[in-house]
Biotite code that builds the C-alpha atoms (Angstrom):
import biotite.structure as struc

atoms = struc.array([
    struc.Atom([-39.465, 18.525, -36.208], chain_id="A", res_id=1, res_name="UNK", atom_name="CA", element="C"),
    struc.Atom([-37.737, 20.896, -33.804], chain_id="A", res_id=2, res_name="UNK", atom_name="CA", element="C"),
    struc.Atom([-39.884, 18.467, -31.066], chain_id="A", res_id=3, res_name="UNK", atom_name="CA", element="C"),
    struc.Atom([-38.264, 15.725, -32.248], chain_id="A", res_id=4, res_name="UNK", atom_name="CA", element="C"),
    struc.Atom([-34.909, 17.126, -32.361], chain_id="A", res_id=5, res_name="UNK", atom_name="CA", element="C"),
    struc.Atom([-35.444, 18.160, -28.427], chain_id="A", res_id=6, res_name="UNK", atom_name="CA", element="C"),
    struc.Atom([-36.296, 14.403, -27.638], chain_id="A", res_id=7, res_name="UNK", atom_name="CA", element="C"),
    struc.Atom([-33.383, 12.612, -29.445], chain_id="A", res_id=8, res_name="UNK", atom_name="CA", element="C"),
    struc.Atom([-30.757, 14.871, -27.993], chain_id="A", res_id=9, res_name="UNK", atom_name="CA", element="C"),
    struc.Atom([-32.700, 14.904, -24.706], chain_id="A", res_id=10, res_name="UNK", atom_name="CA", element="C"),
    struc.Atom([-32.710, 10.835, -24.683], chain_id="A", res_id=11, res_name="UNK", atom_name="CA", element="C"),
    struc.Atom([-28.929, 10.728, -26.373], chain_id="A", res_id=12, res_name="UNK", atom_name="CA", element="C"),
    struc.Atom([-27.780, 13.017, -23.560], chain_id="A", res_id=13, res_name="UNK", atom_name="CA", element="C"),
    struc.Atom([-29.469, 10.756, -20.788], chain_id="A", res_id=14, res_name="UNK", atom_name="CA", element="C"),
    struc.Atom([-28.395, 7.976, -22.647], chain_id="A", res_id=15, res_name="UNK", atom_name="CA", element="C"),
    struc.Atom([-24.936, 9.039, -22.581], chain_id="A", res_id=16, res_name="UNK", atom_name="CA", element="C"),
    struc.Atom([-24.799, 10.110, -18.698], chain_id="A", res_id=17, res_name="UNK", atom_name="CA", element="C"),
    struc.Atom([-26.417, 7.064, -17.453], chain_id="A", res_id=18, res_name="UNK", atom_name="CA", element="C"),
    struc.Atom([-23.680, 5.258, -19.699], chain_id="A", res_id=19, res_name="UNK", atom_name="CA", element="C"),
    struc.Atom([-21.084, 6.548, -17.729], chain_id="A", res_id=20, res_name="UNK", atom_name="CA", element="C"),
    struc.Atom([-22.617, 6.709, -14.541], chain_id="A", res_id=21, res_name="UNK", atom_name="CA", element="C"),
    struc.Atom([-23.148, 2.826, -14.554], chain_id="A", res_id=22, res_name="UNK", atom_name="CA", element="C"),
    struc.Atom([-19.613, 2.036, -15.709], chain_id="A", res_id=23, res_name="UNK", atom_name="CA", element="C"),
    struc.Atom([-18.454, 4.193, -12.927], chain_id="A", res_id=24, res_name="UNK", atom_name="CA", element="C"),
    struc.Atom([-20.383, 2.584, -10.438], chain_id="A", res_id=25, res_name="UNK", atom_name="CA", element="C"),
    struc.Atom([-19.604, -0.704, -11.574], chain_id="A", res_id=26, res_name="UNK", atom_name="CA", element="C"),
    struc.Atom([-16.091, 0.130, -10.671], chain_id="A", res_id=27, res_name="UNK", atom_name="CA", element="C"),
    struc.Atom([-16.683, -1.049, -7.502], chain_id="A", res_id=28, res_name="UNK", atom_name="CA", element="C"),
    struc.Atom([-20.274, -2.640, -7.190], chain_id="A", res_id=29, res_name="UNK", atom_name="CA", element="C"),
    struc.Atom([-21.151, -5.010, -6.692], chain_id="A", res_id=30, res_name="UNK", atom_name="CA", element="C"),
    struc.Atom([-18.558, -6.165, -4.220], chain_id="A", res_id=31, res_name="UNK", atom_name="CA", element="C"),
    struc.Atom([-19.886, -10.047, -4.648], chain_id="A", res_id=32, res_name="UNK", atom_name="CA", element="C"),
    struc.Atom([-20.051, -11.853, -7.929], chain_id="A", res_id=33, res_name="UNK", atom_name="CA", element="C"),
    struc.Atom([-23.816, -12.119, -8.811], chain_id="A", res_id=34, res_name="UNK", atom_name="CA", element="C"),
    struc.Atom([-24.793, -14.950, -11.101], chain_id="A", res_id=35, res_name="UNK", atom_name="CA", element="C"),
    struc.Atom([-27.950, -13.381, -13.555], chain_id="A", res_id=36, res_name="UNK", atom_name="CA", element="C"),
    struc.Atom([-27.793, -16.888, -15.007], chain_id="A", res_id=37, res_name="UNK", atom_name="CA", element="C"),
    struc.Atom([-26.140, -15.795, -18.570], chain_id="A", res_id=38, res_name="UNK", atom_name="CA", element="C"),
    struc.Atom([-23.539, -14.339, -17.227], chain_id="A", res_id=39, res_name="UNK", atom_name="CA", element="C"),
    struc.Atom([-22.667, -13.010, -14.098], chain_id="A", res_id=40, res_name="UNK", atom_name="CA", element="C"),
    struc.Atom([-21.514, -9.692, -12.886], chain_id="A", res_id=41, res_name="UNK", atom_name="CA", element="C"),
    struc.Atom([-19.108, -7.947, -10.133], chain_id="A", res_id=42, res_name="UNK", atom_name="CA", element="C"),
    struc.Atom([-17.489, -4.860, -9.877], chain_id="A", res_id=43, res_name="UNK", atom_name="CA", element="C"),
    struc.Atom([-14.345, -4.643, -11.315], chain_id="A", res_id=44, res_name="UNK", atom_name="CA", element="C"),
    struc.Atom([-12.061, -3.968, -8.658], chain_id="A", res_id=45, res_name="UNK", atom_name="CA", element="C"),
    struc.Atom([-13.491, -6.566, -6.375], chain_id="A", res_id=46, res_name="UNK", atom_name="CA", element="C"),
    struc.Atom([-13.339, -8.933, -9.296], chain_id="A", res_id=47, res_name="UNK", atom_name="CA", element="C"),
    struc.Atom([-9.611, -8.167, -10.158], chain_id="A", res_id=48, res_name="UNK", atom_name="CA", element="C"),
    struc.Atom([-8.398, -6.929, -6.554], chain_id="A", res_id=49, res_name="UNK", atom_name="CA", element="C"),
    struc.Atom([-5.652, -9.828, -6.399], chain_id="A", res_id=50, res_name="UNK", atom_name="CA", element="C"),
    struc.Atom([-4.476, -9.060, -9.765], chain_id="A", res_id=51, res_name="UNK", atom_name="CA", element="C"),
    struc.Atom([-4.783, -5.602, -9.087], chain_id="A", res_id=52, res_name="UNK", atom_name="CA", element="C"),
    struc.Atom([-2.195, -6.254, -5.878], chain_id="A", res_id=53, res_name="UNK", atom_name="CA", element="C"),
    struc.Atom([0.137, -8.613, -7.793], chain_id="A", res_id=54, res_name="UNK", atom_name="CA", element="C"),
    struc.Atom([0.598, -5.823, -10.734], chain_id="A", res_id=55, res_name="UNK", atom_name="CA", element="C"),
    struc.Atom([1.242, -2.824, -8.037], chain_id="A", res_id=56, res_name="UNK", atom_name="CA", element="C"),
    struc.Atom([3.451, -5.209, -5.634], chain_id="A", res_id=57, res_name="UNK", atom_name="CA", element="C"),
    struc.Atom([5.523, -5.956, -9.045], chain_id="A", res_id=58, res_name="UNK", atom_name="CA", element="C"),
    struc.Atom([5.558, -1.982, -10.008], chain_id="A", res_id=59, res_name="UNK", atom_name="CA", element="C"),
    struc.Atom([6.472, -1.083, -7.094], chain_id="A", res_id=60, res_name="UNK", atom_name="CA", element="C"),
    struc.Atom([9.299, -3.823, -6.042], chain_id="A", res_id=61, res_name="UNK", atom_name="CA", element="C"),
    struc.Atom([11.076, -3.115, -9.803], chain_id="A", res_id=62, res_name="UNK", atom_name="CA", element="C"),
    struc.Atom([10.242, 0.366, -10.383], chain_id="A", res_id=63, res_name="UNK", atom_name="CA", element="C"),
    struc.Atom([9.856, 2.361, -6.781], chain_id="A", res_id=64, res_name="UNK", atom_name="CA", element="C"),
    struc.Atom([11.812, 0.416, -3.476], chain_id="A", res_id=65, res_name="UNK", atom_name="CA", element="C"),
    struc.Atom([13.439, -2.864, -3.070], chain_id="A", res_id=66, res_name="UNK", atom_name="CA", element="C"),
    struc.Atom([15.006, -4.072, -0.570], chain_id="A", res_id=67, res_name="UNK", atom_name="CA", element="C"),
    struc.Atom([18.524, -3.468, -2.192], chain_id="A", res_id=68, res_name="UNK", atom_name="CA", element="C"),
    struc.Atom([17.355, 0.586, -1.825], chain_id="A", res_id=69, res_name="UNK", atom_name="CA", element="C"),
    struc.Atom([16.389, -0.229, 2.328], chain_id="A", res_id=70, res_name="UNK", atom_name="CA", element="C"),
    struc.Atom([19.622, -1.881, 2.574], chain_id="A", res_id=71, res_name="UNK", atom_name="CA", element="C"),
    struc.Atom([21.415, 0.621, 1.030], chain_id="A", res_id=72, res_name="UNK", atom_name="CA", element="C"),
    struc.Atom([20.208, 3.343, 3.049], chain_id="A", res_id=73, res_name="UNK", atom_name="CA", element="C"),
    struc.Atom([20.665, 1.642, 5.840], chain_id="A", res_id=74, res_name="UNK", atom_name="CA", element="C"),
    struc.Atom([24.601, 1.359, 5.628], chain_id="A", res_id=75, res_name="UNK", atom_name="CA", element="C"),
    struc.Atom([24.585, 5.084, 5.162], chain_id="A", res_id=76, res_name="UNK", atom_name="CA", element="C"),
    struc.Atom([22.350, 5.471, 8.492], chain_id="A", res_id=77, res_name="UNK", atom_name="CA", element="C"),
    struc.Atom([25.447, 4.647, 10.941], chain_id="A", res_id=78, res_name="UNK", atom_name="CA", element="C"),
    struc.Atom([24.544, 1.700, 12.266], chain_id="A", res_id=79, res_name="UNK", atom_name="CA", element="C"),
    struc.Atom([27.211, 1.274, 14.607], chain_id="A", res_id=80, res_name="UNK", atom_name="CA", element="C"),
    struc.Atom([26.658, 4.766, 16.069], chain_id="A", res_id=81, res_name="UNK", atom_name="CA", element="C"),
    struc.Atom([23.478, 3.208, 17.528], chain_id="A", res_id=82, res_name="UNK", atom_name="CA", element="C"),
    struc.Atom([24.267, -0.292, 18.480], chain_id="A", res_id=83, res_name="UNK", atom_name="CA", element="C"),
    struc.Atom([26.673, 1.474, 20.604], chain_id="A", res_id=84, res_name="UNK", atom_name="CA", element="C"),
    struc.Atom([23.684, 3.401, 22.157], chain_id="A", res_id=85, res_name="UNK", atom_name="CA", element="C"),
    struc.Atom([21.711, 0.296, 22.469], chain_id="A", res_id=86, res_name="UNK", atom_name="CA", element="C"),
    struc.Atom([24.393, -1.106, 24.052], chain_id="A", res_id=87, res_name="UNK", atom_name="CA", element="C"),
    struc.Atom([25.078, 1.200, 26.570], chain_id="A", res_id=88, res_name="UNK", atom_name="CA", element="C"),
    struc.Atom([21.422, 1.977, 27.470], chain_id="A", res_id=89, res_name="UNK", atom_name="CA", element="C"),
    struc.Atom([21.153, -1.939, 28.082], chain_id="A", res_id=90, res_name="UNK", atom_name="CA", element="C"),
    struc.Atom([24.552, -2.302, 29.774], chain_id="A", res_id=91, res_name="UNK", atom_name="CA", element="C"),
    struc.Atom([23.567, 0.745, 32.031], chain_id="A", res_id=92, res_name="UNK", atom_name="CA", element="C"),
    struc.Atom([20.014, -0.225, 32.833], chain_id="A", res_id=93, res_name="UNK", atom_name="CA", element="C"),
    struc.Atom([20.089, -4.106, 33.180], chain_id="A", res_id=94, res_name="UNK", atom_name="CA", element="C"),
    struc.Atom([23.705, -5.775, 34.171], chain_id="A", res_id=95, res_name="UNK", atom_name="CA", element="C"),
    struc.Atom([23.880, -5.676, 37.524], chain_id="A", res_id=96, res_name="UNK", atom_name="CA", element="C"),
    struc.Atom([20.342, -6.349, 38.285], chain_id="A", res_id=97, res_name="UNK", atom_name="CA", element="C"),
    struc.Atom([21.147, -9.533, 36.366], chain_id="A", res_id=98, res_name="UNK", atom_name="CA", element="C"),
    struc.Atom([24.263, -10.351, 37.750], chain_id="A", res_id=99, res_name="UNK", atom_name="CA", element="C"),
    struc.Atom([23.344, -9.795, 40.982], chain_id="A", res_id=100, res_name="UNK", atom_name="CA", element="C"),
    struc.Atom([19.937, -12.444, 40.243], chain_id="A", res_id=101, res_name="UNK", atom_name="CA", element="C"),
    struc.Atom([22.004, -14.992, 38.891], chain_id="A", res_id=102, res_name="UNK", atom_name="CA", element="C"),
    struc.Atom([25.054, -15.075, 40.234], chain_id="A", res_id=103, res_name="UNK", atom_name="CA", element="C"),
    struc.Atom([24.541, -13.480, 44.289], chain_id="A", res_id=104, res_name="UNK", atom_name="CA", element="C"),
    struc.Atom([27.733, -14.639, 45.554], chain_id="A", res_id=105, res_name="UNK", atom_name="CA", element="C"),
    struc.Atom([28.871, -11.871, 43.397], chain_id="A", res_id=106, res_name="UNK", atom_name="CA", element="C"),
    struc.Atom([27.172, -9.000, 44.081], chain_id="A", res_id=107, res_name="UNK", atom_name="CA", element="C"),
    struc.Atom([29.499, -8.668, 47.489], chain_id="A", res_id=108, res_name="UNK", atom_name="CA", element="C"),
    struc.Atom([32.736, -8.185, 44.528], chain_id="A", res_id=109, res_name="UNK", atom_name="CA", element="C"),
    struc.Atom([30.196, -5.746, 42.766], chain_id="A", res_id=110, res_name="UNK", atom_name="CA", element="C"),
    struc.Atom([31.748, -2.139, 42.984], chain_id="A", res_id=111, res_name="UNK", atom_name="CA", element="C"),
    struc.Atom([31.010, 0.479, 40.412], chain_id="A", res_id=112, res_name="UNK", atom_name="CA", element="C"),
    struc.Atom([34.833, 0.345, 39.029], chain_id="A", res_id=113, res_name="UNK", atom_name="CA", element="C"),
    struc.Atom([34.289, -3.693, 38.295], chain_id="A", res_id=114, res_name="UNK", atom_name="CA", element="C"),
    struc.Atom([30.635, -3.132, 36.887], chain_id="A", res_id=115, res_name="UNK", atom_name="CA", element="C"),
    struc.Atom([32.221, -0.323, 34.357], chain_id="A", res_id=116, res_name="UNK", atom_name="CA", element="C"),
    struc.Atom([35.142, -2.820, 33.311], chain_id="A", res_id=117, res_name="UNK", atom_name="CA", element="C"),
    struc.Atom([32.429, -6.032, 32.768], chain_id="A", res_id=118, res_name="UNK", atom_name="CA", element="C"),
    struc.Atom([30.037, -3.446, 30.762], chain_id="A", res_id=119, res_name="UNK", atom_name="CA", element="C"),
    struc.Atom([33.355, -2.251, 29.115], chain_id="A", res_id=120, res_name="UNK", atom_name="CA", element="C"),
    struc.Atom([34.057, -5.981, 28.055], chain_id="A", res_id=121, res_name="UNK", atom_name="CA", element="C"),
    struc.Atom([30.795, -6.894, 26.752], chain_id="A", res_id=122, res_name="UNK", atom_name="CA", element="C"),
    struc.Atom([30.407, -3.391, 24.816], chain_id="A", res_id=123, res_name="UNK", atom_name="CA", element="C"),
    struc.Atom([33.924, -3.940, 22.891], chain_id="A", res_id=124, res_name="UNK", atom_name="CA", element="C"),
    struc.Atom([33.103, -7.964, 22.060], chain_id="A", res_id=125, res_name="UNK", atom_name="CA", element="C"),
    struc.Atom([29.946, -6.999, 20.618], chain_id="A", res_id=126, res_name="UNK", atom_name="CA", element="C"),
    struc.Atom([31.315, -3.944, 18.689], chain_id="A", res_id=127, res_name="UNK", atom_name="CA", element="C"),
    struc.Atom([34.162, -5.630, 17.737], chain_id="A", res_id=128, res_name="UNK", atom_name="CA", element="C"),
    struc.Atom([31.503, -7.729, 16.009], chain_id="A", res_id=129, res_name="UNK", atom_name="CA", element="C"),
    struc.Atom([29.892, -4.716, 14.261], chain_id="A", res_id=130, res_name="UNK", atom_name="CA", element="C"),
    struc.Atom([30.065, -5.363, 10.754], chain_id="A", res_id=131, res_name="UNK", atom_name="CA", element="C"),
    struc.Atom([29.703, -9.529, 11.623], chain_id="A", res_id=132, res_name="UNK", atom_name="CA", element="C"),
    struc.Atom([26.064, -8.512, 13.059], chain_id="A", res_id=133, res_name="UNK", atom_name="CA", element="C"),
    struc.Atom([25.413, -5.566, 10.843], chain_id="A", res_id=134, res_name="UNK", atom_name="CA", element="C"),
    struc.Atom([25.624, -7.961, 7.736], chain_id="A", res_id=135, res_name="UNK", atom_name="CA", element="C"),
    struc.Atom([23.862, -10.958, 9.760], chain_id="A", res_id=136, res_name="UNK", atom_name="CA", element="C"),
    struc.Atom([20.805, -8.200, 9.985], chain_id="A", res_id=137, res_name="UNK", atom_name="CA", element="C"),
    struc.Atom([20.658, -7.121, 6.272], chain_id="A", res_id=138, res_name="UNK", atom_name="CA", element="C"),
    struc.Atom([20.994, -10.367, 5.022], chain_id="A", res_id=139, res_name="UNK", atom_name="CA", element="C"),
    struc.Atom([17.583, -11.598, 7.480], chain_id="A", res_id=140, res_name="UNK", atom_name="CA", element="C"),
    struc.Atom([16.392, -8.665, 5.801], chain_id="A", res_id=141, res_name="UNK", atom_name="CA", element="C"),
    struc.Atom([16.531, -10.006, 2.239], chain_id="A", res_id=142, res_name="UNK", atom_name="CA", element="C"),
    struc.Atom([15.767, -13.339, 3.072], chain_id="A", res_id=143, res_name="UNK", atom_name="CA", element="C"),
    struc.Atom([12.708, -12.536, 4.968], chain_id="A", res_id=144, res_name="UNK", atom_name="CA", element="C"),
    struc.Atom([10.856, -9.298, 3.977], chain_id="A", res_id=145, res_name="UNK", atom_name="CA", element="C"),
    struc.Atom([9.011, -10.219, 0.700], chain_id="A", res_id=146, res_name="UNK", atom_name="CA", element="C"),
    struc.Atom([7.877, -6.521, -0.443], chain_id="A", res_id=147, res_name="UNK", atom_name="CA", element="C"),
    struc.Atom([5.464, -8.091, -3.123], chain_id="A", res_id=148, res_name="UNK", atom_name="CA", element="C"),
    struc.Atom([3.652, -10.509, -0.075], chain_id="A", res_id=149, res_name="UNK", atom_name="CA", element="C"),
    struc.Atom([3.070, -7.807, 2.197], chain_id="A", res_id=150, res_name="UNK", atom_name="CA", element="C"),
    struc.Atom([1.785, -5.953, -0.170], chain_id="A", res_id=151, res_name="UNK", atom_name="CA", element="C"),
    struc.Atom([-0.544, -8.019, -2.277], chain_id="A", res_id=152, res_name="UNK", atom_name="CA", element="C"),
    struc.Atom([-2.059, -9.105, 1.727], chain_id="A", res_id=153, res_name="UNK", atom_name="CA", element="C"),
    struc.Atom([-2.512, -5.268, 2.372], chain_id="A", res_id=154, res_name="UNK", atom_name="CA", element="C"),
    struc.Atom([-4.583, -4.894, -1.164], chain_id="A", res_id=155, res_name="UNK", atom_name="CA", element="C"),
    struc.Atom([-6.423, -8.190, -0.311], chain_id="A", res_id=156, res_name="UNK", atom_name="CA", element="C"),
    struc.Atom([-7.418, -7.089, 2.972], chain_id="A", res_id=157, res_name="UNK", atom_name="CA", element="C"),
    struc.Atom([-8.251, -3.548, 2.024], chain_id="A", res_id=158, res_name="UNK", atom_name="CA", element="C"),
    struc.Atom([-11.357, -2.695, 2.882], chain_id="A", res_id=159, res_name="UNK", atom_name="CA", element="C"),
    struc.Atom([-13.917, -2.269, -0.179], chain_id="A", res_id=160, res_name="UNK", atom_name="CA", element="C"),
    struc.Atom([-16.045, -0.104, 1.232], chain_id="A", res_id=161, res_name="UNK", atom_name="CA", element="C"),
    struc.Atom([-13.183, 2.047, 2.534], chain_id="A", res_id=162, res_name="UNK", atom_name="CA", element="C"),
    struc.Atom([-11.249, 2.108, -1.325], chain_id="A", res_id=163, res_name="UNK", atom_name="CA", element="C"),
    struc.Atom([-14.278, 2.961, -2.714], chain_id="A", res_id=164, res_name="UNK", atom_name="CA", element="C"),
    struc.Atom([-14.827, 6.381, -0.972], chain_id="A", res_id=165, res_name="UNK", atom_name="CA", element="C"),
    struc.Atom([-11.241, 7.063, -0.920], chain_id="A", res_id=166, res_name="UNK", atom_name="CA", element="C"),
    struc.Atom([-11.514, 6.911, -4.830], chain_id="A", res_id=167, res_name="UNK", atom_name="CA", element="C"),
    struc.Atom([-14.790, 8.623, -5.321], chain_id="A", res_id=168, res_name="UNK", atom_name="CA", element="C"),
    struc.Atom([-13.092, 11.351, -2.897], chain_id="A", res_id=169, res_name="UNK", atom_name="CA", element="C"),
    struc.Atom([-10.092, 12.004, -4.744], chain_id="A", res_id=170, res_name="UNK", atom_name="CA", element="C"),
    struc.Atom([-11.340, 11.551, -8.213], chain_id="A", res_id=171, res_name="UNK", atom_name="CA", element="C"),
    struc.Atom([-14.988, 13.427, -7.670], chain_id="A", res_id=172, res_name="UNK", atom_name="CA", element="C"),
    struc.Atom([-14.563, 16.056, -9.664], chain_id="A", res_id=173, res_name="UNK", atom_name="CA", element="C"),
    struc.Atom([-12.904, 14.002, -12.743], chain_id="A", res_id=174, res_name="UNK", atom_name="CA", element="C"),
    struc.Atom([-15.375, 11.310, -12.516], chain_id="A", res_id=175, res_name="UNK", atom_name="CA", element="C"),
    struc.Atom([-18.534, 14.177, -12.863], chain_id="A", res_id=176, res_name="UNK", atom_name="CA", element="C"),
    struc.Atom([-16.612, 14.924, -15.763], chain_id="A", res_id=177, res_name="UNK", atom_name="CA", element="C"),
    struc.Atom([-16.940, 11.630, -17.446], chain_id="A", res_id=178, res_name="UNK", atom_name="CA", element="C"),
    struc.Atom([-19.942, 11.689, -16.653], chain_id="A", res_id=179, res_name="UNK", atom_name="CA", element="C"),
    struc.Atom([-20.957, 15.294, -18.660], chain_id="A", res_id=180, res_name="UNK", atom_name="CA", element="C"),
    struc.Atom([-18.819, 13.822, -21.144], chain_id="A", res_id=181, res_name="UNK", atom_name="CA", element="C"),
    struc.Atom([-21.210, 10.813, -21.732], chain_id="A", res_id=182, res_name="UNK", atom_name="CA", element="C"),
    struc.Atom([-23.962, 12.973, -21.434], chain_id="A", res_id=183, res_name="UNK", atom_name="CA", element="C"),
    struc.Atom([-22.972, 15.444, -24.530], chain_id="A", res_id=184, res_name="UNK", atom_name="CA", element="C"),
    struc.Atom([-21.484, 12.392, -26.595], chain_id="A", res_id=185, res_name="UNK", atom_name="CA", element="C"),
    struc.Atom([-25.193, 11.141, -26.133], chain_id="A", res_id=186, res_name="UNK", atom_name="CA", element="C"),
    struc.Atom([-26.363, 14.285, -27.344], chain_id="A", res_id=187, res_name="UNK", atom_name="CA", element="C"),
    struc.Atom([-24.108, 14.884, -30.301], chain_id="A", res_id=188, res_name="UNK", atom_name="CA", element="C"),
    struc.Atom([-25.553, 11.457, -30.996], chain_id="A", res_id=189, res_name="UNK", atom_name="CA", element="C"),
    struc.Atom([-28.994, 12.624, -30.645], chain_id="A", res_id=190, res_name="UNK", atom_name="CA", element="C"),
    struc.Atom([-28.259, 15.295, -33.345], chain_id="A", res_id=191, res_name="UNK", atom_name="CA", element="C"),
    struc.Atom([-26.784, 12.796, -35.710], chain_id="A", res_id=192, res_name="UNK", atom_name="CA", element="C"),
    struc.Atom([-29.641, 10.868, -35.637], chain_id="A", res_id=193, res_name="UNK", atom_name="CA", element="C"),
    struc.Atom([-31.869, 13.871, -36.075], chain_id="A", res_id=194, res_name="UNK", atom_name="CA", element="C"),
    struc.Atom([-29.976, 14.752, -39.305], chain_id="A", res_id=195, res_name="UNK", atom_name="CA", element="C"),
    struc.Atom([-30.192, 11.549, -40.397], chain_id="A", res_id=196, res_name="UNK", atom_name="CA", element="C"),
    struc.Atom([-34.063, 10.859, -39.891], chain_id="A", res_id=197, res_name="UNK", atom_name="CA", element="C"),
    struc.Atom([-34.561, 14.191, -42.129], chain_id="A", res_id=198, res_name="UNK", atom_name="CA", element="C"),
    struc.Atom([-32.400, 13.276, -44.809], chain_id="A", res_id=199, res_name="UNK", atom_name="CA", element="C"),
    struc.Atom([-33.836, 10.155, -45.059], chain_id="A", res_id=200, res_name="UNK", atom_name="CA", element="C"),
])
């Protein structure tokens, strides 16, 4: 009896952990759909990875950042403090090299007093523009940056292999756990059966 007792918890325990250990596995494996002719099987990830993307892209677009929140904290980054930084750096770096290329005949009228006031010019049309090109920019923004495409490509593209270990890294220790947990559920289930073998 007490023999018996051994093997049934002994089986229900490796039962239970090779349970678990499978339908961990099978997170993941296999990558490719293989077709065992009544059905076929793939891991679950790789089988729902698209789905997967579509139902994070959505979380995260209503729930964690939109771009309503970039915009936003953009107009609080002062913009036009560094437009007019751009601006100069370009100005300071590039306008008369390019005046003097296209236009020669004026590079003999070309003194540092007439650079400044053309530099000055351009600078104060473009800032007086500010908000004009500030708006232009966040509204290319909106039209163009689709938070839920780029993301659903990035989960698509993902490496596999690479989401795999990242998940078995992070989640090692919980996923032995499931695993123990299997095993004694097997066991308790080996004792149940025990019980029930002897009173029947």
């Amino acid at each position: 009896m007490l023999v018996k007792a051994i093997l049934l918890i002994v089986i229900g325990s490796m039962i239970g952990w090779v349970t678990n250990y499978i339908a961990i596995k099978m997170l993941f494996k296999p990558y490719e759909e293989i077709n065992l002719g009544f059905f076929k099987i793939q891991g679950l990830i790789p089988k729902r990875r698209h789905e997967i993307g579509l139902t994070l892209a959505d979380t995260i677009q209503k729930e964690l950042i939109s771009m309503e929140d970039i915009t936003k904290k953009l107009e609080k980054a002062n913009l036009d403090v560094e437009m007019e930084r751009v601006i100069d750096n370009i100005l300071e770096k590039k306008l008369a090299t390019e005046i003097t290329t296209k236009f020669p005949m004026l590079a003999m009228f070309l003194n540092e007093s007439a650079l400044k006031k053309i530099k000055e010019a351009i600078k104060g049309s473009i800032m007086e523009n500010k908000d004009q090109i500030i708006s232009m920019l966040f509204e290319t923004l909106e039209k163009n940056v689709d938070f839920k495409e780029i993301i659903v490509e990035k989960v698509d593209a993902f490496s596999l292999e690479e989401l795999e270990r990242i998940t078995f890294s992070l989640a090692k220790k919980e996923l032995k756990h499931i695993e123990l947990i299997g095993a004694v559920l097997g066991g308790v289930i080996g004792i149940v059966q025990f019980i029930i073998t002897v009173l029947v």
